[in-house]
C-alpha positions in Angstrom: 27.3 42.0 32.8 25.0 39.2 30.9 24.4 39.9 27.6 21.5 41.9 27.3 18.2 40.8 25.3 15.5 42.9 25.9 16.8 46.3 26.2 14.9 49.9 27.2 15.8 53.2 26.9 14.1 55.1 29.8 13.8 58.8 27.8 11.2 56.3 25.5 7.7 55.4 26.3 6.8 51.0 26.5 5.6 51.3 22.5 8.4 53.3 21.2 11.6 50.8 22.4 13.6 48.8 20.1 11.5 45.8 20.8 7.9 46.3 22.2 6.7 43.7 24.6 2.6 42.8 25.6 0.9 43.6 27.9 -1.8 40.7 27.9 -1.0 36.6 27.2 -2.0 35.4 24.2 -0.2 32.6 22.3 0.2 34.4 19.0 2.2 37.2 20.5 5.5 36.5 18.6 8.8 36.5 20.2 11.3 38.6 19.0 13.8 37.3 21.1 15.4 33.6 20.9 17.9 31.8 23.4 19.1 28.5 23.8 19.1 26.2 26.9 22.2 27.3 29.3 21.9 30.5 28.6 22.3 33.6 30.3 21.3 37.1 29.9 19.5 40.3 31.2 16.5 41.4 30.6 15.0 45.2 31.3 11.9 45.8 32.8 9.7 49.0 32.7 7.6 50.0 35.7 4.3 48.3 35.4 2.2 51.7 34.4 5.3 52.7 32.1 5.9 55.5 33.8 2.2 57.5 34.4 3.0 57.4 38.5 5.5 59.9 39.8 7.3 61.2 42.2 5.5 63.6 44.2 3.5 64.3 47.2 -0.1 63.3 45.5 -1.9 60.1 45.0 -4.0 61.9 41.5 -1.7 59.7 39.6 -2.9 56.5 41.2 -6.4 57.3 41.2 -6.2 58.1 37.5 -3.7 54.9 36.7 -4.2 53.9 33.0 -5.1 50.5 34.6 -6.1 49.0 30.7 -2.8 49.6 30.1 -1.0 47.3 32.5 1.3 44.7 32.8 3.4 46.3 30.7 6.0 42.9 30.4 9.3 42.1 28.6 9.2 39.1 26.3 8.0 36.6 24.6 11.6 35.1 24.9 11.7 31.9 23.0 13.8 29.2 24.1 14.9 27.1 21.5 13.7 23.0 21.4 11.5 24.0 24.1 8.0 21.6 23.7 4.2 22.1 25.4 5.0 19.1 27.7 8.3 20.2 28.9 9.5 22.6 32.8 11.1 25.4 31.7 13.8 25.7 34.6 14.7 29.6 35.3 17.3 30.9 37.7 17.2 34.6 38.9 21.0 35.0 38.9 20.0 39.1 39.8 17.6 41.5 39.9 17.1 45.3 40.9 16.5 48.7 40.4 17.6 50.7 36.4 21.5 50.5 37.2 23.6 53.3 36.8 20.6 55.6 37.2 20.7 57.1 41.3 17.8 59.5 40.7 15.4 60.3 37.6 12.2 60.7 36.2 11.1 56.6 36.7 10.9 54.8 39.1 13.2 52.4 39.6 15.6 55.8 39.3 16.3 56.1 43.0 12.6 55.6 44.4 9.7 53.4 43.9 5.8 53.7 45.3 3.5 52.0 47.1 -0.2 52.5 46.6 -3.9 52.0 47.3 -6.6 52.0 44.4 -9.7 53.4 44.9 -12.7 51.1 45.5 -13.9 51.7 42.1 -10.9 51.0 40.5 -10.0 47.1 42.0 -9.3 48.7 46.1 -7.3 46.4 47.6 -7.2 43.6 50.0 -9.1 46.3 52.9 -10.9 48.1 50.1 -14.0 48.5 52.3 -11.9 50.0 55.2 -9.9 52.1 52.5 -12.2 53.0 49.5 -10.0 55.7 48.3 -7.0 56.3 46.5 -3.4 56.8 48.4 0.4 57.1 47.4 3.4 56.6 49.2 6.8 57.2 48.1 10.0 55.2 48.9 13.5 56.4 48.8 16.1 54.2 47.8 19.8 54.1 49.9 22.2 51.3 49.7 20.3 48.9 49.4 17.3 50.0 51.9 13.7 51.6 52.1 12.7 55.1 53.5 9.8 57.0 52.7 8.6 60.9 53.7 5.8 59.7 54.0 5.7 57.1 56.8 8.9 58.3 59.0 10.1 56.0 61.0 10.8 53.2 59.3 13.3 51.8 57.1 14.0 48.3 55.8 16.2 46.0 53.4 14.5 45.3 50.2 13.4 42.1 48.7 14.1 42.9 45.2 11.4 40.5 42.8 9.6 40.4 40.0 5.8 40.1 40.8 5.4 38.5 37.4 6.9 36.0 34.9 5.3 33.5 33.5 5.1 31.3 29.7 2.7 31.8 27.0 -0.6 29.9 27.8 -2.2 28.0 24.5 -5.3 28.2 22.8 -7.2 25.7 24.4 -5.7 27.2 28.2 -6.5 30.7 27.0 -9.8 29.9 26.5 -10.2 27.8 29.7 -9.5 31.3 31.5 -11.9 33.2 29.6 -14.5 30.8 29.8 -14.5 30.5 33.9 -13.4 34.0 34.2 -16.2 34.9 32.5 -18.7 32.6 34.5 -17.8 34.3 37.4 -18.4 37.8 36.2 -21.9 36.6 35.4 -22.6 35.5 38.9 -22.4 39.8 39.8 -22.0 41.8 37.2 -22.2 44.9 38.4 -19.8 43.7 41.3 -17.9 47.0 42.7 -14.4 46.1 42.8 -15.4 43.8 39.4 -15.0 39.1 40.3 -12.6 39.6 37.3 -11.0 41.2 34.1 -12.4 39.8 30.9 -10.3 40.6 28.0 -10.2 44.3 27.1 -9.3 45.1 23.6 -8.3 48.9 24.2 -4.8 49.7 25.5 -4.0 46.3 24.0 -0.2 45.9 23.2 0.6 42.6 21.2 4.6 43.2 20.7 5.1 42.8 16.6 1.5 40.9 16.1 -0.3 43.5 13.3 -3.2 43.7 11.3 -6.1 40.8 11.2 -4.0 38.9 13.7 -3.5 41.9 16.0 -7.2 42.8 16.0 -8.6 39.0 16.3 -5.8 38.4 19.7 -7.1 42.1 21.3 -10.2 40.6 21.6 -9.3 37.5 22.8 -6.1 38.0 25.1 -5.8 37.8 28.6 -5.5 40.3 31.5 -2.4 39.7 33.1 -3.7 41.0 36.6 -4.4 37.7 37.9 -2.0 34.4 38.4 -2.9 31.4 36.5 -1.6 28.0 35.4 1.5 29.8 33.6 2.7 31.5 36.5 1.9 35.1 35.8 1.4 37.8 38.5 2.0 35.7 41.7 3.3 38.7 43.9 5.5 36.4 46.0 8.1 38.4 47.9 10.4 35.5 48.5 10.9 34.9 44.8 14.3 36.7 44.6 17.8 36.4 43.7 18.9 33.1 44.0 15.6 31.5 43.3 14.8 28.8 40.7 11.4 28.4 39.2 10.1 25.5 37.0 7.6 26.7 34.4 5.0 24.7 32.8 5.1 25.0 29.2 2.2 25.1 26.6 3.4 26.2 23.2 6.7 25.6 21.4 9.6 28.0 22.3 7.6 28.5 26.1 7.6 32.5 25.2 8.5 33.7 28.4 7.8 37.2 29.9 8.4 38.8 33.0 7.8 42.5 34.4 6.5 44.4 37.4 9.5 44.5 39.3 9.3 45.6 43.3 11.8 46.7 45.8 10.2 44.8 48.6 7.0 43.6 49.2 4.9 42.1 52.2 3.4 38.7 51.8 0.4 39.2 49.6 1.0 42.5 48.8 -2.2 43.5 50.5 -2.3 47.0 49.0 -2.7 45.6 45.9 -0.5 48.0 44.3 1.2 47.3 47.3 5.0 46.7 46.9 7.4 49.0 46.1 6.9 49.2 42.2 9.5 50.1 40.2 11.4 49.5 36.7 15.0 47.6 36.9 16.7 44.8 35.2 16.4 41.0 35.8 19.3 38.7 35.0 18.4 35.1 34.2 19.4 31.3 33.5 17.5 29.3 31.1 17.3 25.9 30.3 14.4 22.1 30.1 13.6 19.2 31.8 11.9 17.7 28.7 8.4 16.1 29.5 9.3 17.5 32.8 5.6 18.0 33.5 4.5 14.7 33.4 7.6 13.2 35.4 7.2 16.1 38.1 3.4 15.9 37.9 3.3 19.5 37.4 0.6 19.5 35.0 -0.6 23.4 36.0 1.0 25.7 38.2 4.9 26.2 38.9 6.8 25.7 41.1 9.8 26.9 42.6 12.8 27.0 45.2 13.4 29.9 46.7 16.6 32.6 46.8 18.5 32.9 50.1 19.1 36.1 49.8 16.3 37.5 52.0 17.2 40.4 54.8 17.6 38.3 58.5 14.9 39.6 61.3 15.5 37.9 64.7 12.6 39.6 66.2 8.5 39.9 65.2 5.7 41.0 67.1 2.7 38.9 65.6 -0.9 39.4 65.3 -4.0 37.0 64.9 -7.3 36.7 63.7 -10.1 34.3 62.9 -13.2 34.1 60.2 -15.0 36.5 62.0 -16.4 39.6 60.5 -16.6 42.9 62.3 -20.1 43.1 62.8 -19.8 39.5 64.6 -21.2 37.4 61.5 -19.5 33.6 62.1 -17.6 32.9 58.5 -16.8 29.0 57.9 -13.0 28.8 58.1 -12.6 31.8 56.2 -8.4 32.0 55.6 -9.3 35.0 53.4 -11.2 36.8 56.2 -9.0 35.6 59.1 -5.9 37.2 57.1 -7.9 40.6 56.9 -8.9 40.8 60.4 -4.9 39.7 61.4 -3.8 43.2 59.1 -6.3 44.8 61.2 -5.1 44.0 64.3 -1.8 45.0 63.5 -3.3 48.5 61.9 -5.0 49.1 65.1 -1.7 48.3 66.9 0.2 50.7 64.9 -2.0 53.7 65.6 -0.9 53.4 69.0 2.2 55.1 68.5 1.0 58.0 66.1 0.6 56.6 62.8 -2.6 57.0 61.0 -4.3 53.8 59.8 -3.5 54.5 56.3 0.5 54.5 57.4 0.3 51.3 58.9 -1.8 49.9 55.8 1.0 51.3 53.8 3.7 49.7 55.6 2.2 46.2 55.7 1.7 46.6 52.1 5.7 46.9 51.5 7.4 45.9 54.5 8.5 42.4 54.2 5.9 41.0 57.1 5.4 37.7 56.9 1.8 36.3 56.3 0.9 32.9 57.4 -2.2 30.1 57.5 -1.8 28.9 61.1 -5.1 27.4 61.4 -7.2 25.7 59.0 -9.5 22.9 60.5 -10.2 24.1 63.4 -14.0 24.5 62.6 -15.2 27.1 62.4 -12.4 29.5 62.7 -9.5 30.2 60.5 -6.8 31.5 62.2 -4.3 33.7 59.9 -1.3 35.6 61.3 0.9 38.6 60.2 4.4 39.0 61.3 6.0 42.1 61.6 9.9 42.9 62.0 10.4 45.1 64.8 13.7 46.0 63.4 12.5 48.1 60.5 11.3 50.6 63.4 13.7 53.1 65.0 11.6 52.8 67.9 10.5 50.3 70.9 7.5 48.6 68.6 7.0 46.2 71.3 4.0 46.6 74.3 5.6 47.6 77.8 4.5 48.6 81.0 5.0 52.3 80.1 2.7 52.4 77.0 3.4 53.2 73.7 5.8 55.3 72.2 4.3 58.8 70.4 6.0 59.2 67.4 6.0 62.2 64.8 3.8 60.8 61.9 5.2 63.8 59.6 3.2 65.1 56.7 1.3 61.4 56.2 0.5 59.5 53.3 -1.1 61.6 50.0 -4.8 60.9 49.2 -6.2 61.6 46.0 -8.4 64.7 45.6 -11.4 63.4 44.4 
């Protein structure tokens, strides 16, 4: 096993470890942990709400989530001559669930969840065709996906990490406030909010203390979004195997990384909508000094993905265009074509006995594949989803005898108020 830099101890809370990570990018948040180029080691990662969802059979916990309190992320790791200027170049050598652990309290301990915030709370990518608050849980088995609640369906995981990123500087820091900010002033009162501006309470800064703890909580970032530094890009693909070239804007690049998932579908459309759970990350470090300006990758990494991914010879696809429901003609609208492709497939589902919420749920963590396949084409967009027929233990595909009823079983939790 890689030596180990960033260890947890899963009977302790995210504040109480050995070394305390952040959960918000600021450049002042010190690293506590150094390593050189050409190095390799492993890296622990909590579940992203440190532990507040659990394993049981109601979605309370999700529609309570402590959401000031999240990403809870591993790092800053330093890495040593490491310039603002410079690609960091990271390899995921591994990645996956707390080892040695089959079943516990956590998860990452044998199980994970998927699930839907209420509308008030951030929703999700169908917010206004699920406005409520939903939990499902997954059950992991060599190396696969069940759930009690969506029967029926079982799958390989793409093990990830939805986020990892470097520290941003001043001057980008406040670039993200700044428009951030400009476009919470366009709507306010906007219900799920344009964007997160920085939120001092639930702030944790790793070692940073007095004057310089209380100056950064006002100033940090919410790690919700992606940005220039990587951050929380969600990308299912980006799994063992891949490499990833990181910008880099302050000296030692200060890298974190966090909110692990057991598989995902492509833009995890639940929005807590992979498989979350806690686990390990194994990693390769080292520069391409002023790789930025030689790559021209002046914002925004970029990477090469693992080959690791589970094989699916068959899919049964689904379309749509910029089109709302109500008929209102949108202007190449890939947002609003992908939405009305997950609804197809949603309706499509139902057929065979699962409630829309189910089939929501599973293109949330099933790895579907999500594509652009048309956009200039005026005025439609034309988005499609993907879906594996394999990860059903049933005929998924239309035939002259109709749809197969299967038993939905006790159905996906829903929060009580």
């Amino acid at each position: 096993m890689p030596r180990k830099v960033f260890p947890l101890d899963s009977s302790k809370k995210f504040t109480d470890q050995q070394i305390v990570g952040h959960n918000r990018w600021h450049p002042d948040v010190p690293a506590q942990v150094h390593v050189k180029p050409g190095d390799v080691f492993r890296v622990d990662c909590r579940e992203w709400f440190d532990g507040a969802i659990v394993n049981d059979d109601s979605a309370d916990d999700i529609l309570n989530a402590p959401l000031n309190s999240v990403h809870v992320l591993s790092g800053p790791i330093a890495v040593e001559g490491a310039q603002p200027g410079d690609l960091l170049m990271v390899d995921i050598l591994d990645v996956g669930p707390i080892p040695q652990e089959d079943s516990g309290p956590l998860a990452g301990q044998g199980w994970g969840y998927t699930g839907v915030f209420a509308k008030r709370n951030g929703g999700g990518f169908l917010t206004d065709h699920f406005p409520d608050a939903y939990k499902v849980i997954w059950d992991f088995r060599g190396g696969k996906a069940t759930s009690r609640h969506v029967p029926h369906v079982e799958f390989t995981g793409i093990v990830h990490p939805g986020l990892m990123g470097t520290a941003p500087s001043h001057d980008l820091l406040g670039k993200w406030n700044a428009r951030e900010q400009a476009l919470i002033d366009t709507n306010p009162q906007a219900v799920p909010p344009l964007a997160l501006p920085p939120q001092p309470d639930s702030a944790i800064l790793g070692s940073l203390s007095g004057d310089d703890f209380e100056r950064a909580r006002n100033e940090a970032a919410r790690t919700a979004p992606p940005r220039e530094n990587g951050g929380n890009q969600d990308i299912k693909n980006f799994t063992k195997g891949s490499r990833v070239f990181y910008p880099v804007f302050v000296d030692g690049a200060n890298l974190s990384m966090g909110d692990l998932h057991f598989s995902q579908g492509d833009g995890e459309i639940t929005f807590c909508g992979a498989i979350e759970m806690g686990g390990f990350i194994d990693l390769h470090v080292d520069l391409i000094k002023g790789g930025m300006q030689t790559y021209g990758v002046s914002e925004n990494a970029i990477f090469i993905p693992g080959n690791t991914d589970p094989q699916y010879s068959e899919w049964i696809a689904f379309s749509g265009t910029s089109v709302t429901l109500d008929g209102e003609q949108r202007y190449l609208d890939s947002h609003l074509s992908y939405q009305r492709a997950c609804l197809h497939a949603i309706d499509y589902l139902t057929t065979f006995g699962y409630s829309a919420i189910q089939a929501y749920m599973i293109l949330g963590a099933a790895p579907i594949e999500g594509r652009l396949s048309g956009v200039v084409d005026i005025p439609n967009s034309c988005s499609t989803v993907y879906l594996p027929t394999g990860i059903f233990d049933f005929d998924v595909k239309p035939g002259k005898d109709g749809p197969a009823r299967i038993d939905p079983g006790m159905g996906v939790p829903k929060a009580s108020a």
